[in-house]
VOBA-1610 file (N, C-alpha, C; in pm, whole numbers, padded with zeros to 5 digits, always signed):
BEGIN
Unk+00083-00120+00000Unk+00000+00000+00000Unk+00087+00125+00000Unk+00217+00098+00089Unk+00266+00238+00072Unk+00380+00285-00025Unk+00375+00184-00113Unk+00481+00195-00258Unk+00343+00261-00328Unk+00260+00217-00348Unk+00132+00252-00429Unk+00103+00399-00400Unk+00111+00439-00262Unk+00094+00596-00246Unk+00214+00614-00319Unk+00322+00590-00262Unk+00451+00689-00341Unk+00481+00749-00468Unk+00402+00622-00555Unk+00421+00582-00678Unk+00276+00737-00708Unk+00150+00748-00673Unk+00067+00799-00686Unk+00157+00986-00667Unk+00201+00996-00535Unk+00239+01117-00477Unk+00368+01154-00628Unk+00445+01044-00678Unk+00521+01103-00732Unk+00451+01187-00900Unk+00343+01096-00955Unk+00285+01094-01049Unk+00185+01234-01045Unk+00130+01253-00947Unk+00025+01372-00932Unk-00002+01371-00806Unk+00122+01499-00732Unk+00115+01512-00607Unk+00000+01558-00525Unk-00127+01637-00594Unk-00225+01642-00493Unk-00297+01537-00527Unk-00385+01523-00389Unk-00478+01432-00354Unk-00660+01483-00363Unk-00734+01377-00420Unk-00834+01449-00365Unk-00937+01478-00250Unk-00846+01420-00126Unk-00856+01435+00008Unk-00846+01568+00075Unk-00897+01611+00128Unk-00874+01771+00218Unk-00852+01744+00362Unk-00758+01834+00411Unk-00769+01802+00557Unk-00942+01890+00656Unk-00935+01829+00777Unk-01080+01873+00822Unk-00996+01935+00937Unk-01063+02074+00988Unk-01019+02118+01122Unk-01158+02119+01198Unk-01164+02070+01318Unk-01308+02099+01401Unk-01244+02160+01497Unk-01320+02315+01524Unk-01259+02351+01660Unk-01339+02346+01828Unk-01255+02338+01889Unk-01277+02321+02021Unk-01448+02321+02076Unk-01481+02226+02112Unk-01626+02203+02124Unk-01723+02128+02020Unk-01654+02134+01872Unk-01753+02109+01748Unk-01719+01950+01727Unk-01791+01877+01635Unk-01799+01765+01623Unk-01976+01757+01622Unk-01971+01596+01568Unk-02073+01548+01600Unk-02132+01505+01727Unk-02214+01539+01833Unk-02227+01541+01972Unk-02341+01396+01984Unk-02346+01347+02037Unk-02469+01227+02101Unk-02441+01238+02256Unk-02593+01182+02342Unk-02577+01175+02437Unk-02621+01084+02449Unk-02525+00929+02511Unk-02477+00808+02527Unk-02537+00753+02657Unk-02683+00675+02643Unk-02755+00614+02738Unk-02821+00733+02810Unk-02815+00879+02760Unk-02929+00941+02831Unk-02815+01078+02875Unk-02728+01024+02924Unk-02598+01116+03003Unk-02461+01129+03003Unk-02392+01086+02880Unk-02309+01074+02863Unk-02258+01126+02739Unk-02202+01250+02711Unk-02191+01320+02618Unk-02051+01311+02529Unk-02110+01249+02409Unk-02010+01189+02317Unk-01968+01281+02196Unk-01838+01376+02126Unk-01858+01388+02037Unk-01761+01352+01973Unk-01735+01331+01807Unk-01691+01282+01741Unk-01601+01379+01652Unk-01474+01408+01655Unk-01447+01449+01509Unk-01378+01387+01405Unk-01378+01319+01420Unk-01356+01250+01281Unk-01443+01090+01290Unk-01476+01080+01161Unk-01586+00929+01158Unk-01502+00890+01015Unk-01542+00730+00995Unk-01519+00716+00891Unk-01493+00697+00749Unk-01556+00840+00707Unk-01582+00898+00652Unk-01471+00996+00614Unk-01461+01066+00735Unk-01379+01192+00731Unk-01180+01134+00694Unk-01188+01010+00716Unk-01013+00957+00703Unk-00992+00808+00640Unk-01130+00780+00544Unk-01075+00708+00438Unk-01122+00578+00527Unk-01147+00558+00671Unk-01197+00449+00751Unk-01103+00416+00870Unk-00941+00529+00823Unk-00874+00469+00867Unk-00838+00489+01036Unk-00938+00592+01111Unk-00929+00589+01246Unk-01078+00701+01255Unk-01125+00655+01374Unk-01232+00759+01453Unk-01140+00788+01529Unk-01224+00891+01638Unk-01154+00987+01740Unk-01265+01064+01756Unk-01286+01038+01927Unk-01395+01110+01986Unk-01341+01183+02118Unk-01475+01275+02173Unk-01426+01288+02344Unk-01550+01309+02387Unk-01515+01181+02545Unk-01627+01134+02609Unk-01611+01206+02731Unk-01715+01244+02762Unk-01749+01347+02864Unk-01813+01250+03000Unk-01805+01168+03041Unk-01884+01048+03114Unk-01944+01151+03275Unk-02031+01123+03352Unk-02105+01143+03455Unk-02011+01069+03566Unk-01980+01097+03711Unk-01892+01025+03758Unk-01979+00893+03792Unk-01874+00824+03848Unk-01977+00616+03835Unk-01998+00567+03720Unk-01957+00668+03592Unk-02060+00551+03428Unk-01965+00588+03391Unk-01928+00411+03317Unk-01861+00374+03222Unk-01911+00220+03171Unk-01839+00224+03057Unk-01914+00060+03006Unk-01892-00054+03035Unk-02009-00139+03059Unk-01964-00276+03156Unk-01854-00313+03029Unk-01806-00429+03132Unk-01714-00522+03006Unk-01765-00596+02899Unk-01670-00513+02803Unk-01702-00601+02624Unk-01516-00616+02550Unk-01569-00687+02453Unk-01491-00695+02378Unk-01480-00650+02230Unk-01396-00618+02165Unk-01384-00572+01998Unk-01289-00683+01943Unk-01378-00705+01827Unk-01323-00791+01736Unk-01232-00753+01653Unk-01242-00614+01561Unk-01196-00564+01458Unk-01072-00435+01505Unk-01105-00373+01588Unk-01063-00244+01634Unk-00924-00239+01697Unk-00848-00193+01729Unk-00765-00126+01861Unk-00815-00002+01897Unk-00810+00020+02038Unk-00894+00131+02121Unk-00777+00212+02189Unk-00774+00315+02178Unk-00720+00376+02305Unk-00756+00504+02411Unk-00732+00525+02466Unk-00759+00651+02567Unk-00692+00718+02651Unk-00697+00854+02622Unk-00599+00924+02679Unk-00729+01028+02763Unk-00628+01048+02923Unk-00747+01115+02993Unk-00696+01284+03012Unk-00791+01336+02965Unk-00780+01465+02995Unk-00790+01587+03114Unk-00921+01500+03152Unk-00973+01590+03323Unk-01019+01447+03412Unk-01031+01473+03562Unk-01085+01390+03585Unk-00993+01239+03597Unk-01062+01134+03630Unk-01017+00975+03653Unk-01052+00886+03634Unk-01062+00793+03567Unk-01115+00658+03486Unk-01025+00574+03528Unk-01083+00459+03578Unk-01044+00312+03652Unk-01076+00203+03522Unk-00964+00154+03463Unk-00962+00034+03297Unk-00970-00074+03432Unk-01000-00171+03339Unk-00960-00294+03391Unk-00954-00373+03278Unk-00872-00455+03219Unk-00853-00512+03064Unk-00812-00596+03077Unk-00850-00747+03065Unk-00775-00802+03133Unk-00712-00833+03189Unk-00589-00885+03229Unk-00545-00859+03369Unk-00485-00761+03453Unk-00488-00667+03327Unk-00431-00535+03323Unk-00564-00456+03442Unk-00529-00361+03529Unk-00635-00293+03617Unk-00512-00137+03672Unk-00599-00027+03594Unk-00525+00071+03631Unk-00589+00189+03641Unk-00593+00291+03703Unk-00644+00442+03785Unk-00560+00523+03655Unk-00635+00594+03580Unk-00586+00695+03484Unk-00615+00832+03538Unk-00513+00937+03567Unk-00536+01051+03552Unk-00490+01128+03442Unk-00466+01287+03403Unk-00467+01331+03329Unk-00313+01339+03265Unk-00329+01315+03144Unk-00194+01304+03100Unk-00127+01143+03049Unk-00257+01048+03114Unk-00209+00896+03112Unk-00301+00880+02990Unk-00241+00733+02902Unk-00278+00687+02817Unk-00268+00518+02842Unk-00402+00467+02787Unk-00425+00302+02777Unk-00422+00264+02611Unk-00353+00198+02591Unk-00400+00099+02427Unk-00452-00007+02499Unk-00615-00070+02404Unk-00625-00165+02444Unk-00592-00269+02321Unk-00619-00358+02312Unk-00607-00442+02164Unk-00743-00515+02151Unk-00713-00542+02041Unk-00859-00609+01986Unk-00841-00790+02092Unk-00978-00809+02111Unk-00986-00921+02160Unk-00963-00960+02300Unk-00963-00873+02365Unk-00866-00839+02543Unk-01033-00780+02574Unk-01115-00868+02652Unk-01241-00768+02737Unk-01203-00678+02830Unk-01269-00582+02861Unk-01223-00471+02918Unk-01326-00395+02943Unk-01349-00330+03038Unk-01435-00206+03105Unk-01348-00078+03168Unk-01449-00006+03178Unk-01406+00140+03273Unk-01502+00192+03341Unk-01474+00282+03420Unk-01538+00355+03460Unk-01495+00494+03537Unk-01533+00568+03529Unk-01554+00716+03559Unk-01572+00711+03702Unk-01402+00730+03800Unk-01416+00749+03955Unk-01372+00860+04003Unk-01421+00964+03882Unk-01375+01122+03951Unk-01514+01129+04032Unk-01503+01264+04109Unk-01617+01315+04192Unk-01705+01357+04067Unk-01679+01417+03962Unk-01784+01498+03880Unk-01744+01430+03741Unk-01762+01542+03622Unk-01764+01447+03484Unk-01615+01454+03485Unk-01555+01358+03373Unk-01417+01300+03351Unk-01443+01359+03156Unk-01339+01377+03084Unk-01293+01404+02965Unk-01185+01283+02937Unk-01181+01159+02812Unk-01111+01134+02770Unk-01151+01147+02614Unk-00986+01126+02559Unk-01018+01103+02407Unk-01000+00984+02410Unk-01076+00923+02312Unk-01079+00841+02255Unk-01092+00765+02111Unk-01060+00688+02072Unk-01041+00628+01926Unk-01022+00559+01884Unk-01017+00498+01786Unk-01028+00330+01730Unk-00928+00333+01595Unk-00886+00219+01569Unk-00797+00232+01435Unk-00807+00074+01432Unk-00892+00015+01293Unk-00973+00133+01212Unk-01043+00180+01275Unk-01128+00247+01193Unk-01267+00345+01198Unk-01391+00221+01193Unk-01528+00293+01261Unk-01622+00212+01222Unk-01681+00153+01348Unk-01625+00179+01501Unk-01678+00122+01600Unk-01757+00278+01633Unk-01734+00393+01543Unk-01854+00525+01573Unk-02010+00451+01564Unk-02005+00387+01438Unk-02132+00382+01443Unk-02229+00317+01518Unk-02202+00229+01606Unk-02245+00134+01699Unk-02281+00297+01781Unk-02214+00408+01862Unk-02312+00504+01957Unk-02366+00557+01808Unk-02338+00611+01720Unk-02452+00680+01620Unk-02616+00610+01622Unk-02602+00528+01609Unk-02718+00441+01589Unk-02785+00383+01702Unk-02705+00415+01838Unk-02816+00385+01938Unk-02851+00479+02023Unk-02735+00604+01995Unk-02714+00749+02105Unk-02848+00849+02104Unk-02837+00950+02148Unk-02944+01027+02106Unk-02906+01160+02091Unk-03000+01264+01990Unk-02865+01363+01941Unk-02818+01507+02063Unk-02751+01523+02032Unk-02637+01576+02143Unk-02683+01748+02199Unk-02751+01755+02161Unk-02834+01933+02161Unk-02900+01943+02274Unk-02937+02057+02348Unk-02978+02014+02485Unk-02930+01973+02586Unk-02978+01968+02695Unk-02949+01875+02818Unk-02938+01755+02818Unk-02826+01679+02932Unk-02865+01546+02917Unk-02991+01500+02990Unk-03026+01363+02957Unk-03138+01338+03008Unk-03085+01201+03151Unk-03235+01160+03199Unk-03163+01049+03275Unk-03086+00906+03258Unk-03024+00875+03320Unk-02923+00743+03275Unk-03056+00637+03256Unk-02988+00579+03138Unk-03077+00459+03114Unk-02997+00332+03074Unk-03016+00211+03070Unk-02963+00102+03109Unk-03037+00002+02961Unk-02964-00111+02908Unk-03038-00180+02838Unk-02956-00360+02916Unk-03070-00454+02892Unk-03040-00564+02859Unk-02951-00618+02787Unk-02826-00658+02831Unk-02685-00725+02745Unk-02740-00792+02622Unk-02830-00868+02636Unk-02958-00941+02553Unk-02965-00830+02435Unk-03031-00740+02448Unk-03079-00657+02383Unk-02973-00582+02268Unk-02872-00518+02415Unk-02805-00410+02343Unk-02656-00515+02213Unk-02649-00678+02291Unk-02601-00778+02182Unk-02644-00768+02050Unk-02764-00782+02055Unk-02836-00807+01923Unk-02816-00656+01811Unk-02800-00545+01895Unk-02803-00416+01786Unk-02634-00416+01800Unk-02601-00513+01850Unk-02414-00413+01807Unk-02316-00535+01749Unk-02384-00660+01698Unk-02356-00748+01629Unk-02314-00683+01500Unk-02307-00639+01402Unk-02286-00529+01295Unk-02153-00414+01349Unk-02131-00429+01434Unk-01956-00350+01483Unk-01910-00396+01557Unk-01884-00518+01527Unk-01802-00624+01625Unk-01763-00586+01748Unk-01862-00570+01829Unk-01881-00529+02006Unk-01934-00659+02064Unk-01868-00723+02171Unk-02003-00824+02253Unk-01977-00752+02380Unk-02088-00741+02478Unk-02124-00704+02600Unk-02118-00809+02640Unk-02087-00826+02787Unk-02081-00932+02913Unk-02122-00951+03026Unk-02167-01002+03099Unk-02121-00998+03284Unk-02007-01047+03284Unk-01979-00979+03426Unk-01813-00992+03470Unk-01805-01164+03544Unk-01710-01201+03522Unk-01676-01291+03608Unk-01566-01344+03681Unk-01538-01455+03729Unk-01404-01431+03841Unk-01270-01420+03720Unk-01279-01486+03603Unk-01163-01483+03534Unk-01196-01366+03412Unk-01097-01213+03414Unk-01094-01141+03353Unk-01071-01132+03195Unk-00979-01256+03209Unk-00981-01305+03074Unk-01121-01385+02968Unk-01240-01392+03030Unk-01326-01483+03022Unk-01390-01427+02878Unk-01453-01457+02807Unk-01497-01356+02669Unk-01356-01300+02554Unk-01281-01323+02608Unk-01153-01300+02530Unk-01150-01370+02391Unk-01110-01307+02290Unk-01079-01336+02147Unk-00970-01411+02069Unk-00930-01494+02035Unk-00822-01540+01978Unk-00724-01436+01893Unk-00828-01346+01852Unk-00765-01243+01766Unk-00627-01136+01903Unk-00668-01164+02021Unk-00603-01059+02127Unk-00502-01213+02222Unk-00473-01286+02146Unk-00407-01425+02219Unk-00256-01355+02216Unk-00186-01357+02314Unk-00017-01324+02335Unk-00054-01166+02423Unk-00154-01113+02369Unk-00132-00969+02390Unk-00183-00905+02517Unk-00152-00791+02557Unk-00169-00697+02712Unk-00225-00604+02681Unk-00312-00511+02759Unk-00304-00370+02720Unk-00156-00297+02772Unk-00129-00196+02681Unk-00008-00126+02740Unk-00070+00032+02795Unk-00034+00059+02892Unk-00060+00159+02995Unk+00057+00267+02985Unk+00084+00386+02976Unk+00186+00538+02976Unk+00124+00545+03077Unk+00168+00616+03167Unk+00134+00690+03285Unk+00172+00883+03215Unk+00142+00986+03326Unk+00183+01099+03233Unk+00351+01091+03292Unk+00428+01163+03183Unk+00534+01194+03161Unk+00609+01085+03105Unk+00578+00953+03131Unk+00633+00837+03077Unk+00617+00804+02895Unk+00741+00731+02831Unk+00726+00783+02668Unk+00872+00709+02646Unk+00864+00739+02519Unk+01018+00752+02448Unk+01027+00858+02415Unk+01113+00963+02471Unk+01134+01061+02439Unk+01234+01097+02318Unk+01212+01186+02259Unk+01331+01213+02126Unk+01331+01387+02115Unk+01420+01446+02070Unk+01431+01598+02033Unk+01456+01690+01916Unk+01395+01736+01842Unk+01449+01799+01773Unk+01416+01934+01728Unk+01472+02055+01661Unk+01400+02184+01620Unk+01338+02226+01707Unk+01344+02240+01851Unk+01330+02310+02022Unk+01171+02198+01979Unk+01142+02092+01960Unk+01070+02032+01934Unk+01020+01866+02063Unk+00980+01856+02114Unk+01000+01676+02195Unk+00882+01622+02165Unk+00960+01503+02135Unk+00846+01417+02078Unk+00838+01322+02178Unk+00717+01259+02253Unk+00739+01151+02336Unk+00643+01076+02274Unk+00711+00977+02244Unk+00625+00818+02219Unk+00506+00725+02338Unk+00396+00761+02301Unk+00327+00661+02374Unk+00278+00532+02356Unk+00263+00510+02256Unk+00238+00353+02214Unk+00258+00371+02072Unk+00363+00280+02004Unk+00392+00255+01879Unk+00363+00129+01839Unk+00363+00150+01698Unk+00357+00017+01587Unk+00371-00143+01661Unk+00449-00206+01705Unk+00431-00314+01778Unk+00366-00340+01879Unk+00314-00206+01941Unk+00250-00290+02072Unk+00085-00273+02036Unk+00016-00212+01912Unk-00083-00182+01853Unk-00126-00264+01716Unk-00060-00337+01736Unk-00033-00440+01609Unk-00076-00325+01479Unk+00046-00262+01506Unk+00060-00155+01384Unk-00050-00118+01318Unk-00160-00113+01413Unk-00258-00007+01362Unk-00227+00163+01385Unk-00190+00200+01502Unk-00154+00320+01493Unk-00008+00334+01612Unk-00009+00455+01591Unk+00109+00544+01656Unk+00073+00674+01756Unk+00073+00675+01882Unk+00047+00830+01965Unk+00145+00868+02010Unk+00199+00984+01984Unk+00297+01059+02038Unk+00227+01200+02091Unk+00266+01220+02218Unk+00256+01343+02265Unk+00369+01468+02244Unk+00337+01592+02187Unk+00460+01653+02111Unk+00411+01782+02162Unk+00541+01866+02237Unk+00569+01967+02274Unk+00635+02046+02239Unk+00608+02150+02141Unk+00666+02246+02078Unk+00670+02375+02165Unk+00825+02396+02180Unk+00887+02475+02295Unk+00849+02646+02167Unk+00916+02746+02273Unk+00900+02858+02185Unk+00961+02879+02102Unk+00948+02907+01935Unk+01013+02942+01878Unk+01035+02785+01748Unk+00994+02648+01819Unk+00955+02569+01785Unk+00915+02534+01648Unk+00939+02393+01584Unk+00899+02385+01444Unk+00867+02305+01361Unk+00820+02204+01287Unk+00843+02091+01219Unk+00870+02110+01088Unk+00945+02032+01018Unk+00981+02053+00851Unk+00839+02064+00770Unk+00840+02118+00701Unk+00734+02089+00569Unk+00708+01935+00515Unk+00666+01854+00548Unk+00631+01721+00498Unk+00508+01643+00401Unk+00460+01581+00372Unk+00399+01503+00331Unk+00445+01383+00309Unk+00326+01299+00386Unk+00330+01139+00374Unk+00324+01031+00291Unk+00325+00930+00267Unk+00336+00803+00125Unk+00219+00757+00211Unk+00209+00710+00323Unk+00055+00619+00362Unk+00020+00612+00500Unk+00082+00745+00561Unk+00021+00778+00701Unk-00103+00898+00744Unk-00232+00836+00770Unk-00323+00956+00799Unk-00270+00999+00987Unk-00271+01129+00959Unk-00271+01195+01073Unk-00369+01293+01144Unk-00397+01237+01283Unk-00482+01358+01347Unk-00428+01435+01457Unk-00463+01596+01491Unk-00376+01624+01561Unk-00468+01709+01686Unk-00500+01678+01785Unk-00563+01723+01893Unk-00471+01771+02000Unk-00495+01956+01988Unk-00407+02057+02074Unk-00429+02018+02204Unk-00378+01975+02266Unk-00382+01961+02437Unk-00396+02077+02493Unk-00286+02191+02473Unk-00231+02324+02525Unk-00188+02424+02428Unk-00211+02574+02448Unk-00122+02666+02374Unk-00188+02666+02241Unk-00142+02785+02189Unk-00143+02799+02053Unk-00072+02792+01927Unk-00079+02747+01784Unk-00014+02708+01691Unk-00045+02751+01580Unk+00028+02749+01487Unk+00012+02794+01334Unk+00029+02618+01286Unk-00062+02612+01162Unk-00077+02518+01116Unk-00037+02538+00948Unk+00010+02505+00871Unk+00026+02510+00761Unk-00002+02388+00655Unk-00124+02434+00564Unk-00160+02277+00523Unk-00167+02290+00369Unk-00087+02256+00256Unk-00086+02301+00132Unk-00073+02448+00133Unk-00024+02521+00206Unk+00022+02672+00136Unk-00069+02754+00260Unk-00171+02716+00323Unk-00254+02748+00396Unk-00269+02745+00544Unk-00274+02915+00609Unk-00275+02877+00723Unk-00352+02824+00779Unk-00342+02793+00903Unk-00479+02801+01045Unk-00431+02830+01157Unk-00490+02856+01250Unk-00487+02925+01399Unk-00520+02833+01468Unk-00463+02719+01511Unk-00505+02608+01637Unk-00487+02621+01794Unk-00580+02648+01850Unk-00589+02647+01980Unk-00642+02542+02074Unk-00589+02535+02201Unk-00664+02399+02242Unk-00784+02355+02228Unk-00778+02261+02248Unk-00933+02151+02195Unk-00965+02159+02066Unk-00904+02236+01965Unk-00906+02229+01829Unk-00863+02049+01774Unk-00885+02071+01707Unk-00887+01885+01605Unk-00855+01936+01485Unk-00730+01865+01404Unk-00711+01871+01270Unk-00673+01758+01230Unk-00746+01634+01110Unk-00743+01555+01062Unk-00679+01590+00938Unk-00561+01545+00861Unk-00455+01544+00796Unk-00451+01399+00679Unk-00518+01392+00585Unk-00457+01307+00488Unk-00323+01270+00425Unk-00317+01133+00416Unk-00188+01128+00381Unk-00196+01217+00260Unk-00010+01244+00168Unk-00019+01314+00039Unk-00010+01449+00054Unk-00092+01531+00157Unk-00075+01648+00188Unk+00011+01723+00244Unk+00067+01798+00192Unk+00209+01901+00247Unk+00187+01978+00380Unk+00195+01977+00483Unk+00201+02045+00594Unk+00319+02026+00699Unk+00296+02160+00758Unk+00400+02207+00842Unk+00368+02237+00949Unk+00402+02273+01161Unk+00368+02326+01199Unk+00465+02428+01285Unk+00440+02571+01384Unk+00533+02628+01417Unk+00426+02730+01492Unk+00534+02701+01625Unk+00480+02802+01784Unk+00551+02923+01776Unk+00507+03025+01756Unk+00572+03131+01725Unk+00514+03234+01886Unk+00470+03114+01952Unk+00482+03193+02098Unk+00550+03241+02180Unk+00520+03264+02318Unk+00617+03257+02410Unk+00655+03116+02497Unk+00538+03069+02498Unk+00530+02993+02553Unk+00506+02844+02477Unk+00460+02726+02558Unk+00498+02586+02503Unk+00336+02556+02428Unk+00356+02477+02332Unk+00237+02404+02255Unk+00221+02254+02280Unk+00151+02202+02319Unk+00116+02071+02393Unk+00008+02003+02245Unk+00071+01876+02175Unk-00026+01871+02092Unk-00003+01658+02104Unk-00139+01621+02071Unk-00131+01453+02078Unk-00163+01454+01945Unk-00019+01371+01905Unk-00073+01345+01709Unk-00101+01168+01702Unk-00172+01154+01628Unk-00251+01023+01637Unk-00167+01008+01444Unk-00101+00892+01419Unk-00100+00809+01299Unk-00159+00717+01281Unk-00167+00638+01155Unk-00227+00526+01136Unk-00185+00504+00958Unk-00117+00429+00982Unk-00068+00273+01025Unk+00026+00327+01159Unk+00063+00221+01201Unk+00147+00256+01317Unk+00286+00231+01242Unk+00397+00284+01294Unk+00516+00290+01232Unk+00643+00393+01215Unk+00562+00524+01229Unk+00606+00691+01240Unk+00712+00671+01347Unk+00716+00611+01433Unk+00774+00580+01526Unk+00949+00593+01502Unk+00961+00517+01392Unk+01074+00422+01344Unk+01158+00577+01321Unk+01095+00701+01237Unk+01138+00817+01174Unk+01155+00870+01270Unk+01124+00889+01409Unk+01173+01012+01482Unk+01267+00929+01555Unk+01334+00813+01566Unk+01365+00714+01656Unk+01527+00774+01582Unk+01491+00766+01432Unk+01601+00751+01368Unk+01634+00930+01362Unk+01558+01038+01319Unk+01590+01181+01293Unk+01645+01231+01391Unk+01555+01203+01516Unk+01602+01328+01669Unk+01718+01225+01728Unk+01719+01374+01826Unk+01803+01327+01920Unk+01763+01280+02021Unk+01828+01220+02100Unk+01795+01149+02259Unk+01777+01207+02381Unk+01877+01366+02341Unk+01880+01399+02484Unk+01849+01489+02420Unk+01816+01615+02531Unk+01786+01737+02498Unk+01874+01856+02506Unk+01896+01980+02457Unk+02027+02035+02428Unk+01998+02199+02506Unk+01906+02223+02538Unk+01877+02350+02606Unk+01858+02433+02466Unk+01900+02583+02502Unk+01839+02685+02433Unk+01995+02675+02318Unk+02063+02500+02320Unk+02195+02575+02219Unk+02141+02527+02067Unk+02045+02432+02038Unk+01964+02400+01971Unk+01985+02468+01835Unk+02077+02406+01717Unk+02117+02424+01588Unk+01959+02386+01561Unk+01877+02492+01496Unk+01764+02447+01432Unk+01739+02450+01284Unk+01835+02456+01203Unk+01883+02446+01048Unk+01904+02281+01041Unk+02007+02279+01163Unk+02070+02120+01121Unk+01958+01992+01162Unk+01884+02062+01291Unk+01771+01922+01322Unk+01667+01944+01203Unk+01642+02060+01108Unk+01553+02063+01013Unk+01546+01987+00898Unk+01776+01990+00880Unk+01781+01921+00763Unk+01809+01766+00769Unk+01828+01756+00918Unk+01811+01611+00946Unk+01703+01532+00929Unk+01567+01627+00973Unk+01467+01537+00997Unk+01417+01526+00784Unk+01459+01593+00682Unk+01429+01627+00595Unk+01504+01544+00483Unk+01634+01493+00570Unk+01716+01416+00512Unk+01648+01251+00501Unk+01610+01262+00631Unk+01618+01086+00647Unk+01466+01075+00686Unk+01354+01173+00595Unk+01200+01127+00641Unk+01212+01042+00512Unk+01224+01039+00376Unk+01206+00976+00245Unk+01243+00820+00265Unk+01294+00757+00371Unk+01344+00643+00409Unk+01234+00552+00461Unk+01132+00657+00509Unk+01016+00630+00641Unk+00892+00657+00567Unk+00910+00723+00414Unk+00804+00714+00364Unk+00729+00889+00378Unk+00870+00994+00410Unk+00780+01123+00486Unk+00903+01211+00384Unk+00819+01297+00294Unk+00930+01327+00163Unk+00848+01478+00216Unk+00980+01576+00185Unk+00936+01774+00196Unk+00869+01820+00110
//
């Protein structure tokens, strides 16, 4: 697939893909069993199939009993607030800043043990486990209403069509488990924990890459210091989404600016030329989501390891990362 982009990008470099920006608050909204406010920006639709990405607003105490996914990898990163996973044998307290991958085939629940509502993102790679809340949620305008509850029975039978099964719990966590999730764990970041790398007053920290996601996707959390920058790029067969944590950014996408501020969302097709750069004072906090998983391999190999203070040659980490992206499939 990704000789086939190359081969395409070299032949007739635009695409007829556009990138989508939703800003802070917008998306498609549902409210999930009555009280639980879901919205969506990207479906799959918006990235070719190749990842959703939502943020769930949960009530404290609600989260979803244990199920399993057949097709998907899931992950979640928490924003406000505290969510208790339990994933097979995996059982862990998320606060803000922490991230869970789960894998396909591993049952798993959560739940929401802040005092008030909790914020995570969330997302799937592929795309396509949106439509299972589209089709049973209710639309997102208004107040929420009261919590309502369905029969495992019931809510089985409508989510057979997005490879979801619902469960009761039982003494062995593993119980409902998939052959498709056989060898595998969820992997857990705590905040600050990563592979860290540096470049162009730039840090990239790795939260779950290509092998432990069975190379469905890639999350890196990336902090662009002041003055901060990334090369001009375009991809051979990586879609990217990029959800501002913190701070503000210039976005550059085919020749074109934008103004990204937190809680902004920008979904990025592969093929497309973009750039980004903090021309603040201060730091830009941004979680970029890939898919396929793999991106990993390019900053592993471009940056540096350690970090260099304010002596930071930003010509040479530019022409580094510019030198050796065409290797990884990431050409200027």
């Amino acid at each position: 697939m990704g000789r086939i982009h190359i081969e395409q990008l070299e032949q007739d470099p635009p695409v007829i893909r556009v990138s989508k920006l939703v800003p802070a608050g917008g998306g498609t909204a549902i409210w999930w069993m009555g009280d639980d406010k879901i919205t969506f920006q990207t479906l799959s639709e918006d990235t070719n199939g190749a990842y959703s990405f939502w943020i769930d607003e949960p009530p404290a105490t609600v989260g979803p009993p244990k199920h399993v996914h057949s097709r998907e990898e899931e992950g979640f990163y928490v924003l406000s607030g505290e969510a208790t996973f339990k994933a097979g044998h995996v059982a862990a307290v998320l606060k803000p800043g922490a991230f869970i991958a789960l894998p396909a085939g591993i049952p798993h629940a959560w739940t929401n043990t802040s005092d008030d509502l909790a914020k995570l993102i969330t997302f799937t790679a592929p795309a396509g486990n949106e439509g299972f809340f589209l089709a049973l949620g209710e639309p997102g305008a208004g107040p929420p209403g009261p919590r309502k509850t369905m029969p495992l029975e019931e809510i089985n039978r409508l989510t057979l069509r997005y490879g979801v099964t619902y469960m009761e719990t039982s003494p062995n966590p593993l119980d409902g488990s998939l052959v498709i999730g056989a060898g595998r764990s969820p992997s857990v970041s705590m905040p600050n924990e990563g592979d860290l790398r540096y470049a162009a007053r730039v840090v990239y920290n790795i939260k779950a890459y290509g092998p432990v996601t069975a190379n469905a996707y890639t999350l890196i959390e990336i902090e662009l210091l002041s003055g901060g920058s990334t090369p001009s790029q375009r991809h051979s067969a990586y879609e990217k989404g990029i959800y501002v944590l913190s701070g503000k950014l210039t976005a550059t996408i085919e020749g074109k600016q934008y103004a990204l501020a937190e809680g902004d969302f920008l979904n990025i097709p592969w093929g497309l030329t973009h750039s980004f750069e903090n021309s603040t004072a201060g730091s830009v906090r941004l979680l970029q989501l890939t898919t396929p998983g793999g991106i990993e391999d390019f900053y592993r190999a471009a940056c540096r390891v350690t970090r260099h203070g304010g002596s930071v040659d930003m010509e040479a980490d530019l022409e580094r990362l510019r030198t050796l992206g065409p290797r990884f499939g990431i050409f200027s």
